[in-house]
C-alpha positions in Angstrom: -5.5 -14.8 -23.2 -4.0 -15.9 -20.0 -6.7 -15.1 -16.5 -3.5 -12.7 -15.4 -1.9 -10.5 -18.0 2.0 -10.9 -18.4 4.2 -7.7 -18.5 4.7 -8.9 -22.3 0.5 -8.4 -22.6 0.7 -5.3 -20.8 3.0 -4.0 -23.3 1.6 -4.9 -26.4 -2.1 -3.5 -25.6 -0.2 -0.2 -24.4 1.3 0.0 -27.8 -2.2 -1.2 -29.4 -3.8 1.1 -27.8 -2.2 4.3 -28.8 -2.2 2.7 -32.6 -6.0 2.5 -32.4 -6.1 6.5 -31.5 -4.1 7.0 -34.3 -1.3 8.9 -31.9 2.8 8.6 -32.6 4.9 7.8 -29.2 5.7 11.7 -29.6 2.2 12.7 -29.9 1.2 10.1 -26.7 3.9 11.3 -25.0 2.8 14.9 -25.0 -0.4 14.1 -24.1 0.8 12.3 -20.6 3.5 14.1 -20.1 6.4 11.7 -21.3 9.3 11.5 -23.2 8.7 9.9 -26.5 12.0 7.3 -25.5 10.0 6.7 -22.5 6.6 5.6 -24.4 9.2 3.5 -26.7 11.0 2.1 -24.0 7.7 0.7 -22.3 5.7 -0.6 -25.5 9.6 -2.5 -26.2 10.1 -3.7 -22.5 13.1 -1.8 -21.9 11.2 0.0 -19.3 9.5 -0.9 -16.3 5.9 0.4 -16.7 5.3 2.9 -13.9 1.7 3.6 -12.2 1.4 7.3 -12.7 2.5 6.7 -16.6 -0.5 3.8 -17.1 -2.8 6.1 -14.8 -2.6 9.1 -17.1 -2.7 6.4 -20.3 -6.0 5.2 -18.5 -7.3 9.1 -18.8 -5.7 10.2 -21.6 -7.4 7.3 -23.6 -10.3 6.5 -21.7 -9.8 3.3 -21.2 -11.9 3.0 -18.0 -8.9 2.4 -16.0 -8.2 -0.4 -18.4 -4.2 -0.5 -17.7 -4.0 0.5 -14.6 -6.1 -2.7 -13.3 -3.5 -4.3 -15.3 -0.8 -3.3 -13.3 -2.4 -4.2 -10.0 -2.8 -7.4 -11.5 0.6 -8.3 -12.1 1.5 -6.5 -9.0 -0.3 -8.9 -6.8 0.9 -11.8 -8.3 4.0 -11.2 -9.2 4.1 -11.2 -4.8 4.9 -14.7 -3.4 1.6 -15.9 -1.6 2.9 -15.2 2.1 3.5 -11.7 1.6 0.0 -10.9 -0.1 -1.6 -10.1 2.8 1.0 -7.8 4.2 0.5 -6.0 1.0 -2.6 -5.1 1.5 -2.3 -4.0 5.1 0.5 -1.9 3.3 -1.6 -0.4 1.1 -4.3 0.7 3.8 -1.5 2.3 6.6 -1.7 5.3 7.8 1.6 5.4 9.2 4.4 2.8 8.7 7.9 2.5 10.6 10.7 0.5 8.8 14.0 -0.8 10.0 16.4 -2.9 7.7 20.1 -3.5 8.9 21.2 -4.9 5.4 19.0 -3.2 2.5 17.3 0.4 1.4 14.0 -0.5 2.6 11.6 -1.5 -0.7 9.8 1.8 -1.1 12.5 3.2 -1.2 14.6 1.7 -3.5 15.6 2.9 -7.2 14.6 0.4 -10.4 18.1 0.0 -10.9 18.8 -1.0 -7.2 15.6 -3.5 -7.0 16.6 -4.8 -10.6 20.4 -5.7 -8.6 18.9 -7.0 -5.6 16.6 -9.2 -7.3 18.9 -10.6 -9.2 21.3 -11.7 -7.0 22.0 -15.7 -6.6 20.1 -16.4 -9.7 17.3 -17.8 -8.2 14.4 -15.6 -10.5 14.7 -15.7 -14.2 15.0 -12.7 -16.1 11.5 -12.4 -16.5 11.0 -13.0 -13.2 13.1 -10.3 -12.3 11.7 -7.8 -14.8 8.2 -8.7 -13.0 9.4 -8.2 -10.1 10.8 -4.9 -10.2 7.7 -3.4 -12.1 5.6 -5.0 -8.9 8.2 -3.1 -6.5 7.6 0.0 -8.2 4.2 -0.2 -8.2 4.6 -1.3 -4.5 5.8 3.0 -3.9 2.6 4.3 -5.1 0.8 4.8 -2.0 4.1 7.3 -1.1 2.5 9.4 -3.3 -1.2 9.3 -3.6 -3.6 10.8 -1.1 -4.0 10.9 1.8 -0.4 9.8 1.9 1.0 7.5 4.8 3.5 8.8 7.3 6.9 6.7 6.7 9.8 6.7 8.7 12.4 4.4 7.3 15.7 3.8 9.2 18.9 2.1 8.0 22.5 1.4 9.1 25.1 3.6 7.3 26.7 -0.2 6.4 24.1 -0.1 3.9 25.0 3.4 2.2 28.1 1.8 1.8 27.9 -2.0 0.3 27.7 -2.1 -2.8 25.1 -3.7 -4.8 25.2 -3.6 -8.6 27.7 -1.0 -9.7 28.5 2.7 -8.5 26.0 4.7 -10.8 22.9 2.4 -9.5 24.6 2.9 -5.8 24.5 7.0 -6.4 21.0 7.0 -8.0 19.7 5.1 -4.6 21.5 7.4 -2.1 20.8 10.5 -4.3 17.1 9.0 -4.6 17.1 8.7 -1.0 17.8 12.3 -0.3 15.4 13.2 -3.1 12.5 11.3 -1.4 13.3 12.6 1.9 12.4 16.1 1.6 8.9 15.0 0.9 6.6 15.9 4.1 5.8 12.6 4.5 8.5 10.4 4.7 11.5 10.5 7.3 14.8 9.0 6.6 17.4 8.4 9.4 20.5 6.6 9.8 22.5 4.6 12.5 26.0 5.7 11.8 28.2 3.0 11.3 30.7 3.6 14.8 27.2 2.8 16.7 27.8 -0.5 19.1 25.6 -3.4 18.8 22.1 -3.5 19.1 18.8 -5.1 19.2 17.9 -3.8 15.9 20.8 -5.9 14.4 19.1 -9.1 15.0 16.6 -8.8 11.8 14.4 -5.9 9.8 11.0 -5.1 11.0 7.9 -3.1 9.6 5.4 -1.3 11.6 2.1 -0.5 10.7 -1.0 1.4 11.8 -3.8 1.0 9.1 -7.1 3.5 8.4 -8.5 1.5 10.9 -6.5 1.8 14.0 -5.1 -1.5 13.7 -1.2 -1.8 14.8 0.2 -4.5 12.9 3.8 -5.8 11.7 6.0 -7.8 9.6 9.1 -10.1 10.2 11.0 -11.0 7.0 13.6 -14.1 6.8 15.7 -15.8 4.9 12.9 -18.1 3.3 9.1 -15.7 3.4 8.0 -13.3 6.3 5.3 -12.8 8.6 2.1 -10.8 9.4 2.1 -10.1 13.4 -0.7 -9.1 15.0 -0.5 -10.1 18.4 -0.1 -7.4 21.1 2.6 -8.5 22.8 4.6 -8.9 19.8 3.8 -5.8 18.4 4.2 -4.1 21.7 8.1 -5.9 21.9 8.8 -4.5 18.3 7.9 -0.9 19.5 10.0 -1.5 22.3 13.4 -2.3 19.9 12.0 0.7 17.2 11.9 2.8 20.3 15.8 1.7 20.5 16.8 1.7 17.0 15.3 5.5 16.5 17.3 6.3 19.6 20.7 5.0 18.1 19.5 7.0 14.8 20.4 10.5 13.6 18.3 13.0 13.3 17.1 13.2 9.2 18.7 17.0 9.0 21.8 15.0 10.5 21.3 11.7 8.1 20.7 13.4 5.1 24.6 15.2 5.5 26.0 11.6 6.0 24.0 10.4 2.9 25.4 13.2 0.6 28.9 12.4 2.2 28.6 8.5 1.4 27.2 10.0 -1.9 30.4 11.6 -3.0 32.3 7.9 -2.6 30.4 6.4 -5.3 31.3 9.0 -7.7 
């Protein structure tokens, strides 16, 4: 067996392991609370393998938190080297602030959407891809667990609107955006599309404040991103979020231009 287990692995000692308990996918997937075409599609691949599925597969089973360690694995390295660290820092904030001028930020995107994204320009092979998207998923969890970090994600109403794979993965995002934005803990705004030029424009950002007090950020490009930790820098990045979030609507306000962009992609 390979040091880090393959999504392939991961699959094959899911479906092992609910053969060894003598259980049916029905039977499992009562017992976690998911459809028996869901247990299916994850022991075949067809399905990315979500965290709160392998979580209650952990307890249901007693595996000792067998597959969720899995998970994590392939998580971390499915991540190109230079943005493992930013991961981390990810996982630990308290409170993160994201601005993307092109794309839905990535914990906020759909599997559908991240599967399109990835797989634009052919540069990651199908396997690759598949890897990927599982590790973007996996990315969310923090959204969810507890405590839970504070997000406010912002985005250009240009983004609502390009397309990227076809209309029913473009509805799922937007509908998946308002879905995600009721929760008390994340904030979504948009910069309507009529707004002039600004600062904001000139590249996405991240900002972070970890369990620590630590204010970090990140820079992405076209190539790998960065980790900035310098005060000054960090300090200029509040400075353009300060005027991005003042060229933004208000979420009550966003989330009406959101279900208005979502009724063109149906």
């Amino acid at each position: 067996m390979s040091r880090i287990p393959t999504l392939t692995f991961l699959h094959e000692q899911l479906r092992r392991a609910r053969q060894a308990r003598g259980l049916s996918q029905e039977e499992l997937g009562k017992l976690v609370n998911y459809s028996s075409s869901y247990v299916s599609a994850v022991e075949t691949g067809q399905s990315p393998v979500k965290p709160d599925y392998v979580g209650r597969i952990d307890s249901t089973l007693d595996t000792g938190g067998l597959f969720v360690g899995m998970l994590e694995l392939i998580r971390f390295h499915a991540a190109p080297d230079w943005f493992r660290p930013w991961d981390e820092n990810e996982r630990d904030a308290a409170a993160l602030r994201w601005y993307d001028p092109t794309v839905i930020p990535g914990l906020l995107q759909t599997e559908g959407y991240a599967r399109a994204m990835l797989g634009v320009g052919g540069e990651l092979t199908a396997e690759e891809v598949e890897t990927r998207v599982v590790a973007r998923l996996a990315r969310q969890s923090p959204l969810t667990a507890e405590p839970r970090p504070h997000l406010v994600a912002v985005l250009e109403e240009q983004t609502l609107r390009r397309q990227l794979g076809d209309r029913e993965i473009m509805r799922e995002q937007l509908q998946h955006l308002l879905a995600v934005g009721t929760a008390p803990n994340v904030q979504v705004r948009v910069v309507p599309a009529d707004t002039p030029w600004h600062v904001g424009l000139n590249g996405p950002f991240i900002l972070a404040r970890l369990n620590n007090g630590a204010e970090l950020a990140h820079l992405d490009n076209q190539l790998r991103g960065q980790t900035v930790d310098s005060p000054n820098d960090v300090a200029a990045l509040e400075r353009r979020w300060e005027t991005v979030t003042g060229e933004a609507l208000p979420c009550r306000q966003s989330a009406r231009l959101i279900e208005e962009v979502v009724q063109t992609w149906t």
